[in-house]
C-alpha positions as CSV (number, residue, x, y, z in Angstrom):
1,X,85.4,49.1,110.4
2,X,87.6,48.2,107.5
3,X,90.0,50.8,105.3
4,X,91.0,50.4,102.3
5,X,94.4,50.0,101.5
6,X,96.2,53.5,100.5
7,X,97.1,54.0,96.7
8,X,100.2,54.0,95.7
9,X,101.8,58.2,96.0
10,X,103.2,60.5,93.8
11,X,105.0,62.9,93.4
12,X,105.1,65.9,91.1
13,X,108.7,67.0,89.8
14,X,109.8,70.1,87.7
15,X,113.0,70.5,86.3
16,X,114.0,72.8,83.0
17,X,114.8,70.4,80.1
18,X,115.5,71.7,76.8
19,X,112.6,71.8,74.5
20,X,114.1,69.6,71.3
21,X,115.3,67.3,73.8
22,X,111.8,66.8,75.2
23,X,110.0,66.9,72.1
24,X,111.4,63.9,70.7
25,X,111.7,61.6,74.0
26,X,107.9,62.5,73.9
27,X,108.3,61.4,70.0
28,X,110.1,58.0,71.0
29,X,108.3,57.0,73.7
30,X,105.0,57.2,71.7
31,X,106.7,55.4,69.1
32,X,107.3,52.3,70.7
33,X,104.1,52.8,72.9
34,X,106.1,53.7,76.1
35,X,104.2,56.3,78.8
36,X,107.1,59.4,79.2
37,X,106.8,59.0,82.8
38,X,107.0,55.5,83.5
39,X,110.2,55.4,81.8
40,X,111.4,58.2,84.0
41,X,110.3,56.0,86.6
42,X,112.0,53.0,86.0
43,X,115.5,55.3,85.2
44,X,115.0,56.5,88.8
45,X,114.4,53.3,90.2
46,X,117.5,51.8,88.0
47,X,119.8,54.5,89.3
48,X,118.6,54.3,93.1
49,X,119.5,50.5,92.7
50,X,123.0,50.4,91.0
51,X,124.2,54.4,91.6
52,X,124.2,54.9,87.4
53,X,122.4,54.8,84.5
């Protein structure tokens, strides 16, 4: 019997961020047709990689 391969996981975080600060990130990102949490993503994944932003 064959499986199919497992999709990729997530995981859900929550932190407190300040509402202005959020509210235009949101704003920016949809400006230049960016998704909020890829680019949270990609930060992540650049800090993991090089120890800073």
């Amino acid at each position: 019997m064959a499986s199919t391969p497992k999709g990729p996981q997530k995981a859900r975080i929550e932190y407190y961020i300040d509402k202005q600060v959020y509210d235009q990130f949101v704003r920016i990102c949809s400006q230049h047709t960016y998704a909020p949490q890829i680019v949270v993503e990609r930060l992540m994944k650049k800090f993991i990689e090089t120890g800073q932003m």
